[in-house]
N, C-alpha and C positions, 0 to 999 in steps of 0.2 A: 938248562931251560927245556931242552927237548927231552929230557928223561921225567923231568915232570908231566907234560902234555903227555907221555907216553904211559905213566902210570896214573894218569888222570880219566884217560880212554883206554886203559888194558882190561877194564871189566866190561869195556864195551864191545870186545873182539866179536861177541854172536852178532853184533851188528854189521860187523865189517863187509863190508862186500866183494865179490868174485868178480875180478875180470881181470882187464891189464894192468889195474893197478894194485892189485891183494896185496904186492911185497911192501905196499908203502906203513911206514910206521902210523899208528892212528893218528898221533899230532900232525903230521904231515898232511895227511889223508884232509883233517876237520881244517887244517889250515887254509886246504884249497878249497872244500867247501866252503868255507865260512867268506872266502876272497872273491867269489867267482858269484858267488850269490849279491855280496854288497853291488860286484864291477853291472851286473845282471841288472840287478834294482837301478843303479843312477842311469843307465842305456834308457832304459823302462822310462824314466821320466823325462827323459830329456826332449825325443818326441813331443811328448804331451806341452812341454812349454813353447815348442818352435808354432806347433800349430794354434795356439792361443797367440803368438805373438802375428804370425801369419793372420787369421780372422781378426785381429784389432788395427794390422797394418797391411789392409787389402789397398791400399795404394802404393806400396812399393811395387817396383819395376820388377824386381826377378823373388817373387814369391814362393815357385814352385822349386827354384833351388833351396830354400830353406826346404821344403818337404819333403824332397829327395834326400834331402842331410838329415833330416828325421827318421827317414826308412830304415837309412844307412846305419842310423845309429839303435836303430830297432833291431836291426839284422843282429848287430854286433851283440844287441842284450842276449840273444835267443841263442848265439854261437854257445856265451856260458853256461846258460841253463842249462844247454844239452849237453858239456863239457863235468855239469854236474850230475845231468843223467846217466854220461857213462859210464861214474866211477859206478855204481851198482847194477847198471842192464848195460853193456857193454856193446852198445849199435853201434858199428862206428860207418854202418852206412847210412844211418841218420845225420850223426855228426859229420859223414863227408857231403851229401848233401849242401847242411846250412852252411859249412860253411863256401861249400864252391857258389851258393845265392848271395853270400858275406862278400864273395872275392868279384861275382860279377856286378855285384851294386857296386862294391868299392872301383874298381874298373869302369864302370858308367859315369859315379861321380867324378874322379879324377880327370876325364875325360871332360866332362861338360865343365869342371872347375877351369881348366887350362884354355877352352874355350872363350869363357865370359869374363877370364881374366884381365884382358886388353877394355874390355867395357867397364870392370870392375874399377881399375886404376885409373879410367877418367871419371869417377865417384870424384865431387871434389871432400877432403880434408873437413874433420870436426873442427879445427881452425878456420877454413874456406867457408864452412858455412856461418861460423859466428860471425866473421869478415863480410858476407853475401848479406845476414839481417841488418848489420848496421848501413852498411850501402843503402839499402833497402828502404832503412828509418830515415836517413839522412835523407835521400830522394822523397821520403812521403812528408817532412817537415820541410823540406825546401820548396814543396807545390805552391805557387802563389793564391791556390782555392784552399779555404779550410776544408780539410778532410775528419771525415768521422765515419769508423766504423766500428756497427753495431750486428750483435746476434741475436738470432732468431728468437729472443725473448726481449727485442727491444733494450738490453743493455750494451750502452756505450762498451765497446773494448777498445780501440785506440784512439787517439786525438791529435792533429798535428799543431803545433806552434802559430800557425796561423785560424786555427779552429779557434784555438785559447786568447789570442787578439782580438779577433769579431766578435767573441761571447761574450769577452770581457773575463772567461774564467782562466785559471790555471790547467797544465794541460790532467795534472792528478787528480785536479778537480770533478770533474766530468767521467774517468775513467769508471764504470760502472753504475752509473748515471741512467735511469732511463731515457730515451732518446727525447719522447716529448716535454720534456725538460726543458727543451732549447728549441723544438720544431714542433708543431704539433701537427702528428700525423693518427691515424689508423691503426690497429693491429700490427705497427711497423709497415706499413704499407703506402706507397709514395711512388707517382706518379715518375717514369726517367726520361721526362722528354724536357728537361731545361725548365718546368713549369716556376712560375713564380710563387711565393709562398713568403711567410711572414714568420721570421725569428724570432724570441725572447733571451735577450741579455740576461746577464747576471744581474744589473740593476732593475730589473721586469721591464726596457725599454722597447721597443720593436723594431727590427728593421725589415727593410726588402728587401729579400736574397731572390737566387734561382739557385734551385737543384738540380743537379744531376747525379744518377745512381746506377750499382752494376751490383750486379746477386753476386757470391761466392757460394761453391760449392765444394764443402771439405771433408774431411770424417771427423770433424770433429761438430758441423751441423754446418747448417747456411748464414753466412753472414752479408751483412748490404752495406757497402764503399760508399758515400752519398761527399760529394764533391759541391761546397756550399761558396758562392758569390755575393756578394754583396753590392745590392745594386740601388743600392738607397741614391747616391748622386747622380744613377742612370735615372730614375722614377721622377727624381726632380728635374733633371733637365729635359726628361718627355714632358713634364708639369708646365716647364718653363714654355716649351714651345707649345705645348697644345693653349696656353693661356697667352701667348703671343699672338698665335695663330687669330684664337680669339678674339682680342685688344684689334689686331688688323681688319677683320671682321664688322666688329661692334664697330671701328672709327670709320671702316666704309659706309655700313651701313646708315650711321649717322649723318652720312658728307652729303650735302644739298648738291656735290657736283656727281654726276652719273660716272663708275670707277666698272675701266671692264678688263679683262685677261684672257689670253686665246692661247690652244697651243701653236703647234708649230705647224699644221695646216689651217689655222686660221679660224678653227673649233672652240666657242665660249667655253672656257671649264670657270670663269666667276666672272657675277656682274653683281653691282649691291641692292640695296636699294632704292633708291635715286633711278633707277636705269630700268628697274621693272616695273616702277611705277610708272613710267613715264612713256616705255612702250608694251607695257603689260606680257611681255616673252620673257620666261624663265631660262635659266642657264642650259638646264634640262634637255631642254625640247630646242636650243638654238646650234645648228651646224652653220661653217662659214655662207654655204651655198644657200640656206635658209635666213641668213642674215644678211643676204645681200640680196634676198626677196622682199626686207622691210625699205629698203632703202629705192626711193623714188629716182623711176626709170631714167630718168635727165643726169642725174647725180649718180650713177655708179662708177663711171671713170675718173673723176675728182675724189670719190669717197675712200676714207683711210685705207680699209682692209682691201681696197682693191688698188692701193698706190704702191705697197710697199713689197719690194722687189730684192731687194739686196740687202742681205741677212748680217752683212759685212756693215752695212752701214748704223753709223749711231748717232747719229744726229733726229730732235726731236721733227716730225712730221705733223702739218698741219692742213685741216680740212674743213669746208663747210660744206651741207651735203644737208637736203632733205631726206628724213625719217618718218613714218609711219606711228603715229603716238596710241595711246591703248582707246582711244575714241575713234580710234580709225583714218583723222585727220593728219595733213602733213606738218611735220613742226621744222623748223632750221635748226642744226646744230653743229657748235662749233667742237670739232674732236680731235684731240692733239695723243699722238701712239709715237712708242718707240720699240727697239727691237730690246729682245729681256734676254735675259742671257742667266745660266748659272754654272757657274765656275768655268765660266770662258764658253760652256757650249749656250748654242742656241736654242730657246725653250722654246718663243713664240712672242708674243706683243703683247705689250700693256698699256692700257691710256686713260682718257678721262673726256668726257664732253660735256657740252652748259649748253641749254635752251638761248639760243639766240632769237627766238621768232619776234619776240618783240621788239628789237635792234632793228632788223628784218623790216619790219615795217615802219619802224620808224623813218627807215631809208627811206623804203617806197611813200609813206609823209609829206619827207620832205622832197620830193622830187614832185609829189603833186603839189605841195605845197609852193615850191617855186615857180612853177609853171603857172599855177591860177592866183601869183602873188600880185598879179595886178585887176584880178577884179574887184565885181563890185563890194566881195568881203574887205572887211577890213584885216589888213594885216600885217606884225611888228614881226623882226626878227631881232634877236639878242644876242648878246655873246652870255659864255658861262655865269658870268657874276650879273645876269640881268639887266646889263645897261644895251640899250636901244641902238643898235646897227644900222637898221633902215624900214621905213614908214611905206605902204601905199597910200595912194590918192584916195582913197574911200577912208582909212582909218584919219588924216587928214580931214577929212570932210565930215565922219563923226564926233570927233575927239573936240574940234574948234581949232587945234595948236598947228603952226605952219611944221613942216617937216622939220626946218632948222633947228627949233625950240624941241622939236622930240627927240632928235638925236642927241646922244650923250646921256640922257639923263637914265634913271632910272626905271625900271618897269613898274616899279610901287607908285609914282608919285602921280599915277591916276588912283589912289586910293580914296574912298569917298569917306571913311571911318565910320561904317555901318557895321565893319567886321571885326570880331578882335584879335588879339594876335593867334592864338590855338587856331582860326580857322585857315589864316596864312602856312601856320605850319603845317597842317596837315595837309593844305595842297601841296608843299613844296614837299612831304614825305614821300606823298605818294608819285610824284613827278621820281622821283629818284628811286622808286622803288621801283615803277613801271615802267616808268619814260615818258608817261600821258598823262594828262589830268584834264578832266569838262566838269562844268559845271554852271550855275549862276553866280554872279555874282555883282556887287555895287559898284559901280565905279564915276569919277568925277569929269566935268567936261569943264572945260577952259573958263566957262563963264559961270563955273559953280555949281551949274544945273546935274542933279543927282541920278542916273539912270540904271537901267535894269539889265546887264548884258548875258549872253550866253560865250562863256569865252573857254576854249579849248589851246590846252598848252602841251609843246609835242617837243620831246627831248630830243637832239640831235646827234649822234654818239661816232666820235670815230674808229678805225678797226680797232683798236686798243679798248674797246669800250668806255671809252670815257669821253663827258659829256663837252662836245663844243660851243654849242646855241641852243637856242630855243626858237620854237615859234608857237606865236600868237596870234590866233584866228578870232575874233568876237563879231557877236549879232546882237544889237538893236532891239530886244525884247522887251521894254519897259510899256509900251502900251497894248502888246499881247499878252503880257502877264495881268495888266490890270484888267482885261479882259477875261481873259482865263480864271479872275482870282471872283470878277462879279459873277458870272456865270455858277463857278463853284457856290459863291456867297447864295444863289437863288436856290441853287440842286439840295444844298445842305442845309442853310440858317434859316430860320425864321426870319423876315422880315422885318417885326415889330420890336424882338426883344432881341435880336441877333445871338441868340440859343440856338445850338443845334434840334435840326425841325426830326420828324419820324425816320425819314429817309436814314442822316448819319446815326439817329440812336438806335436803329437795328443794325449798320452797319458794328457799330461799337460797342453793340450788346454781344453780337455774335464772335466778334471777335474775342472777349471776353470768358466768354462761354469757355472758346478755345485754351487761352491761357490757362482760367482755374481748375480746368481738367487738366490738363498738362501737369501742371504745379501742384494740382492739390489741396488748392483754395477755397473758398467760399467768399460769394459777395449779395450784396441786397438789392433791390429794383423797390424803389418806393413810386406811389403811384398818388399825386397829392390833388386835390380839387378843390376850388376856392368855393365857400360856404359865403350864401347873399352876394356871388357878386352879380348878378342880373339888376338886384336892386339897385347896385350902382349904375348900372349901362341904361337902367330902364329911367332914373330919376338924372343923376349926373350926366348922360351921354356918352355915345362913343370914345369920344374923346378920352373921356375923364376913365374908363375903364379901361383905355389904351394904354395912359400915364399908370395905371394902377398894374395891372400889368406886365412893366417894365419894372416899377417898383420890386416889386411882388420877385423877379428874378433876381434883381439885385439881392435882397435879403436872402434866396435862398442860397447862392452861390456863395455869400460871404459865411455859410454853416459847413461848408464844405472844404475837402483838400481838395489839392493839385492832383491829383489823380482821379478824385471824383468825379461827377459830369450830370448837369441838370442840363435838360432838353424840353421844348415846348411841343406837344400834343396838337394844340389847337385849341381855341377858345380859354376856358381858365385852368386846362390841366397839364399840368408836367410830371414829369420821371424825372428821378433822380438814379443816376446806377453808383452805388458805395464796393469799391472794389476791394479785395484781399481786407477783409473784417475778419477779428481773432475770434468773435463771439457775437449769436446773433443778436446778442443784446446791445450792441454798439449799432447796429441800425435802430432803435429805438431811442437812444442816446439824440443822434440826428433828428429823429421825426422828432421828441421832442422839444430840442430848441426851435427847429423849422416852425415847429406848433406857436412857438413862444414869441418864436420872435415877428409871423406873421399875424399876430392877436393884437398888437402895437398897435397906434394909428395911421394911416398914411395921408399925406398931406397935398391934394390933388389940385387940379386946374380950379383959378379963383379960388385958393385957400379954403377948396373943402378940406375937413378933417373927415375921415370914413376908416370905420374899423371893420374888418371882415375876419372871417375865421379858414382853416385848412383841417380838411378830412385828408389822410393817408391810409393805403394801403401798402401792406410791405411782403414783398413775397423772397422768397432765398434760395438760391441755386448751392447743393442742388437737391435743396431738403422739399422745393414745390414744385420746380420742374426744371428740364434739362435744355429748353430752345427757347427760341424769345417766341413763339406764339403761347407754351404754356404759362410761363413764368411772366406778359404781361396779363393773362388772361386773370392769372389767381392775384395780382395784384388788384387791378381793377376787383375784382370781386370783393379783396379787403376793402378796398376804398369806401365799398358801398357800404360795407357791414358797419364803417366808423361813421359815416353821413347816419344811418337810421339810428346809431346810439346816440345822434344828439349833434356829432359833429366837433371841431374844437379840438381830437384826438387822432391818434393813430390803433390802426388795428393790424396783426397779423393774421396771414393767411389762415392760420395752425390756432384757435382760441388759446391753446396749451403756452406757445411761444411768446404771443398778446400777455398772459397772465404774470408767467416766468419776467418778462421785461418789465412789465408794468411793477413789481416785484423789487427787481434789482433794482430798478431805476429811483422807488419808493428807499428802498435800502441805503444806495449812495448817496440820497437827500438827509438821509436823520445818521449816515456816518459823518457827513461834514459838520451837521451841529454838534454830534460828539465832540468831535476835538475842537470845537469852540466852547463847548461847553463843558467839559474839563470829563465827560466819563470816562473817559481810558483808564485801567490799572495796570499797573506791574505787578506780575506776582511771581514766586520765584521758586527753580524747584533743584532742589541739593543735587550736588553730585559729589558724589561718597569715593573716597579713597578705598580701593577695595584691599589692601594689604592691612590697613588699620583701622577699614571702616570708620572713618572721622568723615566731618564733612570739610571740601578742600577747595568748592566752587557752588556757584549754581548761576542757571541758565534763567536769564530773564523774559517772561512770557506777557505778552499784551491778553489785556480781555475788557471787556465792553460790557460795562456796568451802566444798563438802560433803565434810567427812573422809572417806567412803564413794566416793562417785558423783564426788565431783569438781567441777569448776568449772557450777554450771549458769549458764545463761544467763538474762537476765532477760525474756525471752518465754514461760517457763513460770511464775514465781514471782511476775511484778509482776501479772500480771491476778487471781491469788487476793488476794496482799497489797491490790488495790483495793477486792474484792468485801467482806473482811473489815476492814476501817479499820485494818488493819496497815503500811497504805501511811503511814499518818502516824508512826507510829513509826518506818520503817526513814526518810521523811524527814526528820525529825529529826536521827539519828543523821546521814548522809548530809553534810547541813549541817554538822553538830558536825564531822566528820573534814576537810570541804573549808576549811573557815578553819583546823583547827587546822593543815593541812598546809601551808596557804598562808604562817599567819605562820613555819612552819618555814622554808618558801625564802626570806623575807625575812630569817630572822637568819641563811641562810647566806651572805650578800650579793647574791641573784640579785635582778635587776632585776624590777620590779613587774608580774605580769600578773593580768590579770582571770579568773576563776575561775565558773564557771558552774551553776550547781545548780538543780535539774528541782525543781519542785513542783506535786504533782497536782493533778487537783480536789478530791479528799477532804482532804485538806490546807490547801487553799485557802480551805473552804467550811466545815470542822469544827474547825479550830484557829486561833488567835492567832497569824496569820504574823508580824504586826508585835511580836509581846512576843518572840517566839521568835526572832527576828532579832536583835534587839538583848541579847539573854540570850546568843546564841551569840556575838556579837564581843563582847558586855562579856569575856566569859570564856577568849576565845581571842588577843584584842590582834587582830585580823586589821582592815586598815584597810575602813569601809565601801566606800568608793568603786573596790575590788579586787574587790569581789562581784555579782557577776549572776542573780540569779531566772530563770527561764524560766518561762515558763506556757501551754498551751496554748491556744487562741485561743475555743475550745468552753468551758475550763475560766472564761475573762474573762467569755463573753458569757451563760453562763447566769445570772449572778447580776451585771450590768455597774453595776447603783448600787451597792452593795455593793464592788463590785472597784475602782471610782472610788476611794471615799474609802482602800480597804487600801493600793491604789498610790502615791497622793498620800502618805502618813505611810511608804511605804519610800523615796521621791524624797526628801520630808523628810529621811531619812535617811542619804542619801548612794548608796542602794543604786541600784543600776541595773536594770533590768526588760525583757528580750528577748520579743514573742512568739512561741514555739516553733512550729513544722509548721504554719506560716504557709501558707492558702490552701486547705488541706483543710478546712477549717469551716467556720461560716457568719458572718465577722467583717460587721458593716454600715460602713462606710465614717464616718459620722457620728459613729457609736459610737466608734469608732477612735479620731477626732481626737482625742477629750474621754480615752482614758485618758492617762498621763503615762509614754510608753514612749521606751526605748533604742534597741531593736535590733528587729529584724524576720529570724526564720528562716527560708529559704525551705525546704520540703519536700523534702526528699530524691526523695518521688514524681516531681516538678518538672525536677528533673538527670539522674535514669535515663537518658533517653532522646535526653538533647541530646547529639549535633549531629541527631540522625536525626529525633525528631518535630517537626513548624515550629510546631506549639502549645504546646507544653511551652517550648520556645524565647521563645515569645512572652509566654507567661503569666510568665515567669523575668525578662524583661525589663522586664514594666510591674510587675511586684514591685518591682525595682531603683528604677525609674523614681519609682513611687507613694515607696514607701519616703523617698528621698531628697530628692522636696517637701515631706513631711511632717515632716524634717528627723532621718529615724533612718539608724543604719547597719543595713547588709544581710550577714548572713553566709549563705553557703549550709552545708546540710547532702551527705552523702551523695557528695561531688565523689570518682570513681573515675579516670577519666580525664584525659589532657593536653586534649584536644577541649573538653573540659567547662570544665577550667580556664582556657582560652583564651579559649572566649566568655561564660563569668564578665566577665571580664579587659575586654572587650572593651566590656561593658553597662555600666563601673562600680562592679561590685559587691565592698564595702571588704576581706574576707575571708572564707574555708573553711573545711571541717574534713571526713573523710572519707580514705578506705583508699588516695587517692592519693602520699597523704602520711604516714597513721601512723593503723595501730585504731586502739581506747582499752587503753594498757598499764599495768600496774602502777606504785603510786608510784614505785619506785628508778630504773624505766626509763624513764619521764617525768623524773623526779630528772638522769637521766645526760644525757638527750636535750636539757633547757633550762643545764644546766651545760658542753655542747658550742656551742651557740649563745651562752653566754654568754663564754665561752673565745676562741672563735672571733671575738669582736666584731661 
C-alpha cells in the first residue's frame, strides 16, 4: 500500500518540502497532510455550532463555558494548521507558541470544568426532567380553576381537564384554538385583577367566570396563564340576595305599619315608608341623638330607643311615646323593638310602630265622656255587640223609654226606617275604621214620633286594641234643622214654584263651569221667556199666572235629566243648565220639546184653557263664554233674537249653531219617517278572495233612498241615527234584510258566502245582540255560520268584560265576529287575545297611501303578520288600486274589498254580479 502512495507522489518530490521532515516518504508526508487538514476543518466548525447553540440558548446558566470549550477547540484547530505549516516553513517557534496558548486554554478549561463540576452534577437527569414535566401537568390538571395558556398570538397552547369541563370541550380540542374562542378578549389582552367576564361553551351557552392572569416570559415569546372560575351559582346567589334584599324592601315599603332598623349606637340605617311618611325624616339625615329630638320632651325616658340597655336581653320591648309627625304636630305611637343580632353578635334594633292617636283620644272620649255622662246630653253606653249597658236621665227624658225597658236591648231598635241598610253599614265601617262616627240621623221615640238627632258614636278600645263599648252622645235637632232647612228654602228657592231662585243657579253654574273644565266637557245654559204671558196676568190675574207658572216648571223639568237643573229668574223667565252634552245639537233637542211641549194648553184657575208660547235662548260653555256673567249675558241676547223672529222657537247665540241644529233636528224628523216608511236600502259590496280572486263575502251597507232628495249617503244620517239611539233600530232592520236576502241566494242555488253586518256601539251596549241574532235566523232560515258581526274595536274595548261573555254566546252560535277599522282605536293586545274573533279589518286609513307611505306599509304588514299568529283572517278595507293589491298579495293578507273591484251596489246588481261568477265557474 505504501509503495503505491509512494510511486503515486514520486514525481511529486520538486514539491516536497525542507525541514524536519524531508526524510518522510511522500505517502507519509500527504497522509499527514491530508489528516491534520480534515482534524483542522472539524475544530474549525465546531465553535461556530456551540455559538449558534449559545445565541438560541441565552437562558442557560453556564453559557460562557460552552464558549470557552469553543476557543479551546478553535485553539486545537489552529495547533494543526500550523503543524501543516511546518512540514514546508519549518517555524517551530510558531508552532511552540500555539501550541503552549492550546496548553493554557486547555489548563484554564480543565480547571473551570472541575470547578462547576459539583453544580454540573446537581443538573437534574433527561429522565428528571421528563419526571419534573409530568409532575408538572399532573399539578396543572389537578388545579380546581380551569387553566388555559395561550401565546402571544392569542393561540390556545395548553388546557387543563378542568378547562375542558367548564367549556364543555375536550382538552385537544381547544389546543390551538384562538383564545377568543371561549373568552372574548382584545389583542389577547385581559385585565388580572380577578375581573368578571363572560364565557362561551362549546354549545355557544354563557357563563360567569372571573379571571385571573400572569404573563410568561420565555425565549420562545410570551405567554399568558389566565386561571378561569366559574361563578355562575355565585352571580345567582348575589341575584338571590340582592332580589331578597329587594322583596324585604318592597314588603316594607308596602306595610301600613311604620318598619325601622338602627345600628348599634342607635343610628337609623332603614326605615320604609310608612315611617317617612308619617314623620317626613329620612333614614339619611336621622342620628340616634337626632331622633330623640323628634320625640316629645315628656316621652323620652319611656321611649324605645332610650329604654333599651342590655344588649344581652331578648325579649320583645314596648313603648308608647309621643312623636313629632311631618305636619309638625304631635301623634301617639305605639313601638315595639328588640335587640337584632347576626350570627350571635349584636348589630343593633329592629322594631315597628302603628299610629295610636286615635285610640289616644278615644281614651281621653271616654273619660270625658264619663264624667259629663250625667248631663243634660243625652247618653248610652254599650258593650261590643251594641246592646245598651246604661242610659242617662236626659236620654230617658228624650227617647220616652224608662231606663229599665232600654237596657238590654239593642242600640238599632230606636231605628225610624228613613235609612237603609248601606247607610247603617257605612257608619258602622267607619266606626271601625276610626273609632268615631257623627252624624244626623232618624231615629224613633217611644210614642212613634219621628225625630231629627245629631248623634256621635265613640269606640272604646282596650290596650290590646280592641273594641269594648261604645258610646252614644245625641242632640235634639229636629226643629233646628227645620229651621235651618226654611231659611235655606228662602236663600235658595223661589217661593212660588220651589225652583232654585238666581242666588243657587250661579252658585251651580259656577260650580259647573269648574267641573267641565276639569273634565273637558261642554254644557248649555238655555235662557227661556214666556210669550203673551202678561196677557194672561193682565185678563186672568195674579192668581191665574201664579198657577201658570208653576205649571210652566213642572213641564219644563219633566224635559229634563237628573242632573239637569231649571231655575226661576223672576217673573216668567227661567234657565235651564244641560250638563256634559256630547253635541251642541242635544241642547236644541231640549229647547225643542220645551218649545213643544209648552205650546200645549194649560188649564188654569176656573177651568180656563190658555195657551202661551216660549222664546229661548242657548248659549255653550265654552264655545260663548267661560263665567256665568258672559254665558248668561249671550244667552239672554239669544232669547231676544228668538222673541223678534216671531217667538214660538229657540235661537243660538252663534246664527251658524241655530242653523246646524235647526238642520239636524229637521234631519232626525224625516229619518224616523224613513224607517217607517220603508226608505232604507241594503246594498252590498264584495269582498274578493285575493289568492283566487272569486268573491267569498260581502259587507252589507245601509243607504237612505229619499223620494225627494234622493239617495243620501250614510255620512250625513248614521252620526244623527247614533246621537239618538235610532242607530239600533235601522240595526235591526239592517240584519233582518241581510239574512233574509242571504237565504234568498241560497234557494237560488248560489254557492254559500259569508254576509257581513256593521253593528255599533249603541247597539252593542243597549240591546240584546245575542236574542236578536238568533230571532233573526230563527225567522229568516239564514244558516249561522254564513253570518258575520263587525264591531268596531273602540266599540269591544269600552265595555271588554261585558263584550267577552256577548262574543263567546255568538261563537256559541256559530256566528262569526270580524273586528271592524282595525288599528285606529285603542285595542290592548292582551285584551285582544281573550275575545273570541274571526277576522280582523284593516282600516282603510292603513291602504290609502300604500305603495307611497313606508309606515302605513309597515303598520299594514304586522297587522297581517299579528292577525295571523293570533290565528284570524285579515281582510282589507278600502283597496283602490293594483299597487295596493299587489302588496296585500305580497304580505299574505287572505282577502279585500273596495272601489278596485266593485262600491257597494244594489241587491239585483250584486244578485247579477255573484250569478256571473257563479255561471262562470
Amino acid at each position: 500500500m505504501t509503495a503505491r502512495f509512494d510511486d503515486l507522489f514520486s514525481s511529486a518530490n520538486e514539491f516536497m518540502p525542507h525541514g524536519a521532515c524531508y526524510l518522510w516518504q511522500p505517502s507519509i508526508l500527504w497522509l499527514h497532510v491530508l489528516s491534520d487538514a480534515i482534524i483542522a476543518l472539524s475544530y474549525f466548525t465546531i465553535p461556530f455550532a456551540l455559538i449558534y447553540f449559545v445565541d438560541k440558548r441565552k437562558d442557560l446558566a453556564f453559557s460562557r463555558i460552552f464558549l470557552l470549550f469553543g476557543a479551546f477547540i478553535l485553539l486545537c484547530g489552529i495547533t494543526h494548521v500550523i503543524s501543516v505549516w511546518t512540514i514546508w516553513y519549518p517555524d517551530y517557534w510558531l508552532d511552540g507558541m500555539v501550541k503552549l496558548a492550546t496548553a493554557c486554554v486547555s489548563l484554564g478549561s480543565a480547571v473551570i470544568i472541575w470547578r462547576i463540576m459539583p453544580l454540573l452534577l446537581e443538573l437534574p437527569s433527561l429522565t428528571a426532567y421528563k419526571t419534573k414535566g409530568i409532575f408538572m401537568r399532573a399539578i396543572f390538571n389537578a388545579s380546581p380553576d380551569a387553566m388555559i395558556i395561550s401565546n402571544d398570538q392569542g393561540r390556545i397552547t395548553m388546557v387543563n381537564q378542568q378547562a375542558g369541563k367548564l367549556l364543555g370541550f375536550e382538552a385537544n380540542e381547544l389546543i390551538g384554538q384562538p383564545i377568543d374562542l371561549v373568552i372574548s378578549v382584545n389583542n389577547n389582552a385581559i385585565s388580572c385583577d380577578n375581573a368578571p367576564y363572560v364565557a362561551k361553551k362549546k354549545d355557544q351557552t354563557e357563563i360567569d367566570v372571573e379571571i385571573s392572569c400572569n404573563t410568561i416570559d420565555t425565549s420562545e415569546g410570551n405567554f399568558l396563564a389566565r386561571a378561569i372560575r366559574d361563578v355562575t351559582q355565585q352571580k345567582q346567589a348575589e341575584s338571590a340576595l340582592i332580589e331578597s334584599e329587594e322583596r324585604f324592601r318592597q314588603l316594607a315599603d308596602n306595610a301600613a305599619t311604620m318598619i325601622w332598623i338602627t345600628d348599634t349606637n342607635g343610628d337609623f340605617t332603614f326605615v320604609n315608608q310608612c315611617w317617612r311618611k308619617f314623620t317626613g325624616v329620612d333614614v339619611d339625615q336621622l342620628t340616634h341623638l337626632q331622633w330623640l329630638d323628634q320625640i316629645h320632651p315628656d316621652d323620652k325616658e319611656t321611649a324605645f330607643i332610650g329604654n333599651i340597655k342590655n344588649t344581652e336581653k331578648d325579649a320583645v320591648l314596648t313603648s308608647e311615646y309621643r312623636i313629632r309627625g311631618v305636619n309638625g304636630d304631635w301623634f301617639w305611637i305605639l313601638d315595639k323593638g328588640k335587640v337584632n343580632y347576626q350570627d350571635t353578635v349584636f348589630s343593633g334594633y329592629i322594631g315597628s310602630a302603628i299610629d295610636i292617636t286615635a285610640r289616644k283620644n278615644a281614651e281621653v272620649d271616654l273619660r270625658v265622656a264619663a264624667a259629663a255622662f250625667e248631663t243634660q246630653e243625652p247618653l248610652i253606653i254599650t258593650d261590643a255587640d251594641s246592646i245598651i249597658l246604661q242610659a242617662n236621665n236626659a236620654f230617658v227624658q228624650t227617647s220616652g223609654y224608662m231606663r229599665e225597658e232600654v237596657i238590654g236591648q239593642k242600640m238599632n231598635f230606636l231605628k225610624s226606617g228613613r235609612h237603609d241598610q248601606q247607610f247603617y253599614q257605612d257608619m258602622w265601617e267607619a266606626i271601625a275604621n276610626t273609632g268615631f262616627w257623627q252624624g244626623e240621623i232618624w231615629d224613633k221615640r217611644k210614642n212613634g214620633e219621628i225625630i231629627l238627632v245629631w248623634l256621635a258614636i265613640t269606640a272604646v278600645k282596650n290596650d290590646d286594641g280592641k273594641v269594648t263599648h261604645y258610646v252614644a252622645a245625641y242632640i235634639d235637632i229636629t226643629q233646628r234643622k227645620l229651621a235651618e232647612d226654611e231659611i235655606k228654602n228662602l236663600a235658595f228657592y223661589d217661593s212660588l214654584t220651589q225652583l232654585p231662585n238666581r242666588r243657587l243657579l250661579q252658585e251651580r253654574l259656577k260650580h259647573c263651569i269648574q267641573r267641565s273644565k276639569r273634565e273637558g266637557q261642554q254644557f248649555a245654559l238655555l235662557m227661556l221667556d214666556l210669550d203673551r204671558f202678561k196677557d194672561v196676568n193682565d185678563t186672568l190675574g195674579h192668581q191665574a199666572g201664579d198657577e201658570l207658572l208653576k205649571q210652566v216648571a213642572e213641564r219644563i223639568k219633566t224635559n229634563l235629566r237628573a242632573v239637569d237643573m231649571v231655575a226661576r229668574l223672576g217673573g216668567d223667565e227661567f234657565v235651564v243648565i244641560l250638563e256634559n252634552i256630547a253635541n251642541p245639537e242635544d241642547a236644541a233637542r231640549v229647547a225643542e220639546r220645551i218649545v213643544d211641549d209648552l205650546s200645549k194648553a194649560f188649564n188654569l184657575v176656573h177651568d180656563h184653557d190658555v195657551w202661551v208660547d216660549a222664546s229661548i235662548g242657548i248659549s255653550l260653555y265654552p264655545q260663548h263664554g267661560s263665567n256665568f256673567e258672559s254665558l248668561m249675558a249671550q244667552a239672554d241676547s239669544a232669547m231676544y233674537k228668538a222673541k223678534e223672529q216671531g217667538g214660538g222657537h229657540f235661537v243660538y247665540f252663534s246664527a251658524d249653531f241655530t242653523r246646524v241644529a235647526r238642520e239636524r233636528i229637521k234631519l232626525e224628523g224625516r229619518l224616523r219617517k224613513a224607517i217607517l216608511n220603508n226608505e232604507l236600502r241594503v246594498y252590498f259590496q264584495p269582498q274578493i278572495d285575493i289568492a283566487s280572486n272569486r268573491i267569498i263575502g260581502a259587507e252589507a251597507l245601509v243607504r237612505w233612498q229619499d223620494p225627494n232628495e234622493g239617495l243620501i249617503p250614510p255620512g250625513r244620517f248614521i252620526p244623527v241615527a247614533e246621537e239618538t239611539n235610532l242607530i239600533v233600530a235601522i240595526g235591526e232592520w239592517v240584519l233582518h234584510e241581510t239574512c233574509k236576502q242571504g237565504r234568498i241566494w241560497l234557494d237560488m242555488g248560489f254557492p254559500p258566502i259569508t254576509l257581513a253586518v256593521n253593528v255599533s256601539t249603541q247597539q252593542f251596549k243597549r240591546s240584546d245582540i245575542n236574542a236578536l241574532v238568533k230571532k233573526v235566523i230563527a225567522e229568516t232560515g239564514f244558516p249561522a255560520g254564513q253570518l258575520e258581526l263587525e264591531i268596531t274595536e273602540s266599540g269591544l274595548m269600552k265595555n271588554h268584560e261585558n263584550a267577552v261573555k256577548i262574543l263567546n254566546k255568538l261563537h256559541e252560535s256559530g256566528i262569526k265576529v270580524a273586528i271592524d277599522d282595525f288599528g285606529t282605536g285603542y285595542s290592548s293586545l292582551a285584551y285582544l287575545k281573550r275575545f273570541p274573533l274571526d277576522v280582523l279589518k284593516i282600516d282603510k286609513s292603513f291602504i290609502d297611501d300604500i305603495p307611497h307611505s313606508k309606515d302605513d306599509m309597515e303598520i299594514a304588514a304586522t297587522i297581517v303578520a299579528m292577525a295571523h299568529n293570533l290565528g284570524f283572517k285579515v281582510i282589507a278595507e278600502g283597496v283602490e288600486t293594483k299597487e295596493q293589491l299587489e302588496f296585500l298579495q305580497l304580505k299574505g293578507c287572505d282577502s279585500y274589498q273596495g272601489y278596485f273591484n266593485c262600491r257597494p251596489i244594489p241587491i239585483d246588481e250584486f244578485t247579477k254580479l255573484i250569478q256571473e261568477q257563479h255561471l262562470g265557474g
